[in-house]
N, C-alpha and C positions, 0 to 999 in steps of 0.2 A: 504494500500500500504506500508504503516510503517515496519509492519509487515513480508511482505516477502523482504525487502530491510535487514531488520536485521536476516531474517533466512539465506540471501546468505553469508550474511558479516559472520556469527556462520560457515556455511559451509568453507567458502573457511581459516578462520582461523584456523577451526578443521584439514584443511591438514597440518596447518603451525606449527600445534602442539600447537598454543596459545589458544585454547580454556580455559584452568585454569586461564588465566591472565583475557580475557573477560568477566568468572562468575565472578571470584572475583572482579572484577570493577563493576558487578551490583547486587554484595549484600554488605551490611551493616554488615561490622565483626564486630561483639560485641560476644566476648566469652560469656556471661552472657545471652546470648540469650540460651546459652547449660545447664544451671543452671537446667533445668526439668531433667537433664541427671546424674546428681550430686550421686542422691541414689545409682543407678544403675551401676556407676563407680567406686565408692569407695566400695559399697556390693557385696558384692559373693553371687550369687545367686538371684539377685534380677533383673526381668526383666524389660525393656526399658518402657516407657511407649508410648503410642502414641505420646505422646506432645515432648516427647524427641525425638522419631525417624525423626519427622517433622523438629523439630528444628537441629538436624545432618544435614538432607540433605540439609537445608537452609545454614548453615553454610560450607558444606564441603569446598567449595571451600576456604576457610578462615584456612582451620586446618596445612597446611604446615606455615602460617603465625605463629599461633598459638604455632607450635614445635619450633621455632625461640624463643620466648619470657619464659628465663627460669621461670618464677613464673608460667607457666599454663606446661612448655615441662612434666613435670612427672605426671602431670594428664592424660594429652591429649595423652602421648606415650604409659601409661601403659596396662597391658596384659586387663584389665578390660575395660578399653576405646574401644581397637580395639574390644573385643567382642560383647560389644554393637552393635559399627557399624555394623558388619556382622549380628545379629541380625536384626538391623535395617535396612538391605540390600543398607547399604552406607559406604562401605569400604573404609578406607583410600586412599587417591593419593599419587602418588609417588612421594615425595619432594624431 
């Protein structure tokens, strides 16, 4: 019953537009969780690995927090990052 009590509350927030606040209250932002993603961000040409693409979409919700904080904003913004994500079929939100 848990269960569909929280999928209506997902719904009627997704009209409210706060669906991003809602993931992000139920994941754990540890940028360090993206560290499988490292290679892959700073190398040209070196593709995502599983564990990286897993760990993106765990995190998305976390990555507008993440451009806020300048010691991670030029990793996390740059042309390499976003391509991963597309890669990984979790493209950036719109902060």
């Amino acid at each position: 019953m848990s269960k569909f009590i929280l999928w209506v509350l997902l719904i009627l927030l997704l009209g409210k537009g706060e669906i991003t606040s809602v993931a992000a209250a139920m994941t754990t932002c540890n940028a360090l969780e993206l560290s499988s993603c490292a290679t892959a961000i700073t190398s040209s040409g070196v593709p995502p690995s599983p564990t990286c693409c897993s760990k993106l979409k765990e995190q998305r919700p976390c990555l507008c927090q993440y451009l806020k904080d300048p010691n991670l904003q030029r990793l996390i913004n740059s042309p390499n990052a976003k391509k991963v994500a597309t890669i990984c079929g979790s493209p950036f939100p719109t902060c």
